[in-house]
N, C-alpha and C positions, 0 to 999 in steps of 0.2 A: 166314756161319758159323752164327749162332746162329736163325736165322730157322724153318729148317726141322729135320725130324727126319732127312732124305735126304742122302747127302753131298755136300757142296760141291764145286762143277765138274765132278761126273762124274752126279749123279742130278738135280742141281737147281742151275740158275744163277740168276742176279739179272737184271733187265732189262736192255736193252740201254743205254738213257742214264745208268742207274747204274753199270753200267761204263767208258761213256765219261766219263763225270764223273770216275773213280776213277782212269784210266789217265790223264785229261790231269792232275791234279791229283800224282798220283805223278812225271808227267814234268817239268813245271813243279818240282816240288823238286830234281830230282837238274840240271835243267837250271840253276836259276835261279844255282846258285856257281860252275858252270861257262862262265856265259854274258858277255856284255860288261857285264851292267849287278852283276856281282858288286863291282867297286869301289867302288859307289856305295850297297849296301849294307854293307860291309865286310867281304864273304864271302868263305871260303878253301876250292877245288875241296878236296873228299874225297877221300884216297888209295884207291886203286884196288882195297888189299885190305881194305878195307869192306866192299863189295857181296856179297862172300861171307856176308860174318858176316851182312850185312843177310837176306840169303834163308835163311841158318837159321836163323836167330830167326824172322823171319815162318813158317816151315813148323812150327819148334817152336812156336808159338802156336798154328799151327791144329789139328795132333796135339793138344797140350792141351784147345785148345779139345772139338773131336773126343769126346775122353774123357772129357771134365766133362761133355758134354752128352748121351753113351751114358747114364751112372750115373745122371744126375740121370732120364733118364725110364724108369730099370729103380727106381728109387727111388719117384720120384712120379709113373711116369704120365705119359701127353699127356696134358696139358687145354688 
């Protein structure tokens, strides 16, 4: 998000292993309460209407982000 001045996923992605890293590491969380060894941590599967809330927050953080990062180099510039 903050790497470049181009927008994220449509001018400029991030490497390929840093996405795999990102997408296994996101799946591993949503799997690990849902999965068999959740007893053994003492986890409890997330209700189903999370996953919404979750993806609007994460899109409103990168809008934000987005916005913060327009201003600050109409502000200061690339350097």
């Amino acid at each position: 998000m903050i790497r470049t001045r181009k927008i994220p996923f449509l001018q400029s992605r991030a490497a390929l292993p840093l996405l795999a890293t990102t997408a296994s590491i996101m799946a591993l969380g949503v799997f690990l309460p849902m999965g068999p060894f959740a007893h053994y941590f003492n986890l409890q599967a997330l209700p189903l209407h999370y996953f919404p809330w979750l993806i609007a927050i994460l899109f409103g953080y990168m809008g934000v982000t987005q916005l913060m990062k327009g201003y600050y180099y109409r502000r200061f510039g690339w350097q």
